[in-house]
C-alpha positions as a printed NumPy array, in Angstrom:
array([[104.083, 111.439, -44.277],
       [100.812, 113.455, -42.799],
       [101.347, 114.864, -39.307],
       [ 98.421, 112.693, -38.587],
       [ 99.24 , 109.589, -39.903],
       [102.466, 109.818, -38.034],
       [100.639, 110.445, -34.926],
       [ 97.909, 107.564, -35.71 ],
       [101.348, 105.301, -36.16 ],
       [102.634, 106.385, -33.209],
       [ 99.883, 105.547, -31.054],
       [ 99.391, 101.949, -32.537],
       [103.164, 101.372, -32.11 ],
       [103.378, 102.477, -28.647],
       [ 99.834, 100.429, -27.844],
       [101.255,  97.569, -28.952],
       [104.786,  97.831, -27.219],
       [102.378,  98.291, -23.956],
       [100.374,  95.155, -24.943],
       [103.691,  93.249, -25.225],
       [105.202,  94.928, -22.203],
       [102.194,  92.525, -19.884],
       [102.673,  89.873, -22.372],
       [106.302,  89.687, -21.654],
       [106.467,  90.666, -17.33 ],
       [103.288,  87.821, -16.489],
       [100.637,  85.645, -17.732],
       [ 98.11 ,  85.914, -19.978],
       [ 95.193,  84.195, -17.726],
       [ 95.061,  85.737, -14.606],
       [ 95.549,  83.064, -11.822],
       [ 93.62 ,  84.711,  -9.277],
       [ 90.029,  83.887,  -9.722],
       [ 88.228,  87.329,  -9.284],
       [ 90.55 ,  88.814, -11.446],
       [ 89.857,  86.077, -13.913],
       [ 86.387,  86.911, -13.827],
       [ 87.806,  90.503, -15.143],
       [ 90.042,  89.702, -17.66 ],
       [ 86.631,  87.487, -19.331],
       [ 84.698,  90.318, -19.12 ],
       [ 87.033,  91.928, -20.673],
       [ 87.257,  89.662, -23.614],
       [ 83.37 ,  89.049, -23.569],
       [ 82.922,  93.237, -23.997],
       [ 85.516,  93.486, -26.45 ],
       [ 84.436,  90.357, -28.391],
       [ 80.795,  92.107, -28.289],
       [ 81.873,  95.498, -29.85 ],
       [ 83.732,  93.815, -32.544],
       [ 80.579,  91.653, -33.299],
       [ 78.806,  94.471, -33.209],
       [ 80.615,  96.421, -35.587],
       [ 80.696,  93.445, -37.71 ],
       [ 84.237,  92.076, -37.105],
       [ 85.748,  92.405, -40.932],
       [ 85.154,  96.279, -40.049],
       [ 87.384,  96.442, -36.812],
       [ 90.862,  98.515, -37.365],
       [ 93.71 ,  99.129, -35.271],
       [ 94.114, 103.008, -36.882],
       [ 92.383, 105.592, -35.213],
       [ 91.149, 107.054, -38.967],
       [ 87.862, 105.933, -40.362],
       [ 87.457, 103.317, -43.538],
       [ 86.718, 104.319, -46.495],
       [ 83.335, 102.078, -45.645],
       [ 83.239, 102.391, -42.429],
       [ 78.819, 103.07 , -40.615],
       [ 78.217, 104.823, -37.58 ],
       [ 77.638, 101.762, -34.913],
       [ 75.893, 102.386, -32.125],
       [ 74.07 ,  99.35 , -30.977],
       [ 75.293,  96.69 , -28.778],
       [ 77.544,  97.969, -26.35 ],
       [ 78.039, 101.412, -28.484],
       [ 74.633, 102.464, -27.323],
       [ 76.442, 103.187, -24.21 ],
       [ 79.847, 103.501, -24.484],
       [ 81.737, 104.885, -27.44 ],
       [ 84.656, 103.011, -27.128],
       [ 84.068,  99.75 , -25.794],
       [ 86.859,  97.568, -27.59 ],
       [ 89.226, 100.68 , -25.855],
       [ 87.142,  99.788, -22.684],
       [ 87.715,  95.859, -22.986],
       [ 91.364,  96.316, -23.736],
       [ 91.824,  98.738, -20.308],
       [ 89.671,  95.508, -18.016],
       [ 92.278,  93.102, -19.593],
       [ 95.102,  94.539, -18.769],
       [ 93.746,  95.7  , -15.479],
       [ 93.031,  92.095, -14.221],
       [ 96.418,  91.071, -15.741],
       [ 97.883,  94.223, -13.456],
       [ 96.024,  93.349, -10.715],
       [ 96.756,  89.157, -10.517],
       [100.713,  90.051, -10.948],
       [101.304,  93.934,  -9.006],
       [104.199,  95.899,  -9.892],
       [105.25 ,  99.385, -10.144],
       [106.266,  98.45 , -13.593],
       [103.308,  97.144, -14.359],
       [101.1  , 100.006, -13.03 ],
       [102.591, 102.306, -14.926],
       [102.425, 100.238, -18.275],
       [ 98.64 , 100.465, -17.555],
       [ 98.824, 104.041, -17.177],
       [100.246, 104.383, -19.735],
       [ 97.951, 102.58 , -21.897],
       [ 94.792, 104.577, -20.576],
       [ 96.929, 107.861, -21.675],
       [ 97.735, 106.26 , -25.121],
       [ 94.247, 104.745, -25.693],
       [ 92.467, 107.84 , -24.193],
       [ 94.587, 110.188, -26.864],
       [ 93.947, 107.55 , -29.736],
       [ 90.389, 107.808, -29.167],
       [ 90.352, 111.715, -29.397],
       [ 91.977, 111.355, -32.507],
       [ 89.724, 108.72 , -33.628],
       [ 86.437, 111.094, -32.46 ],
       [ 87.693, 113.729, -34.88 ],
       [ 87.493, 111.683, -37.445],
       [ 84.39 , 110.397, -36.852],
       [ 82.73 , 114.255, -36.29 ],
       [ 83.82 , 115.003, -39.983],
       [ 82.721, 111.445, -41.739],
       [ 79.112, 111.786, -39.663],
       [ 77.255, 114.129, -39.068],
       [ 75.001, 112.427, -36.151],
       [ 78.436, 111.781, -34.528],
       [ 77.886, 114.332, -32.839],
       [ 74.123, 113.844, -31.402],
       [ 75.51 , 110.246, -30.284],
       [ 78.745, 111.856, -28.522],
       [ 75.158, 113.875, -25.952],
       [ 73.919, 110.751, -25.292],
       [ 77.167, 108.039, -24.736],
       [ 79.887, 107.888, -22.564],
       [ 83.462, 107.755, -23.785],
       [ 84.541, 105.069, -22.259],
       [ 82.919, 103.793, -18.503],
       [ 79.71 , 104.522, -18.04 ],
       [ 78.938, 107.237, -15.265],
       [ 82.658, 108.073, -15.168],
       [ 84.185, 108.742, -18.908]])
């Protein structure tokens, strides 16, 4: 197996035993209301990039389909990453309605993981298109004004 795929695998794997980690130490609706109000923009945001990207295109792998178009309308005019962006509000709200340690660092931990997923995911994307590049000058990676 490619040094890359292995890392793209690795990435996805440890995502996902993150994901569980909050699925399995709280709730999945946040109880406190403000934090509620996160957690659905959250969703909303993500559910928005995946629209659109047109959602039969969305993949878990960092590496680009074989038919895979530059997006970069909706909320990809403005950030590069948003479905990253949506997943890091969920789990913040979910962090923030039930504190622990444990918890905190899960979501660390998932900013890390996501954060080197999407480098891997930008190299890609530089060598499949060209005006990747162009639209890296003008977006942010992953909050406005901050990333």
């Amino acid at each position: 197996m490619q040094t890359g795929r292995r890392q793209s695998l690795f990435v996805v794997a440890f995502q996902f035993l993150l994901f569980g980690y909050f699925v399995l130490t709280g709730p999945l609706l946040a109880r406190r209301i403000p934090c509620l109000i996160l957690e659905i923009l959250g969703l909303a945001l993500g559910t928005w990039a995946a629209l659109s990207m047109n959602i039969r295109r969305v993949r878990v792998m960092p590496d680009v389909a074989p038919d895979a178009v530059l997006v970069t309308r909706g909320p990809y005019r403005v950030v590069r990453h948003p479905m990253y962006t949506a997943v890091l509000l969920v789990l913040l709200a979910l962090l923030l309605d039930q504190f622990s340690w444990d918890r905190g660092m899960a979501w660390l931990l998932s900013t890390v993981n996501l954060v080197l997923k999407l480098n891997m995911e930008e190299r890609f994307l530089v060598q499949r298109f060209p005006p990747y590049e162009e639209y890296r000058k003008r977006s942010w990676r992953l909050c406005p004004l901050v990333y």
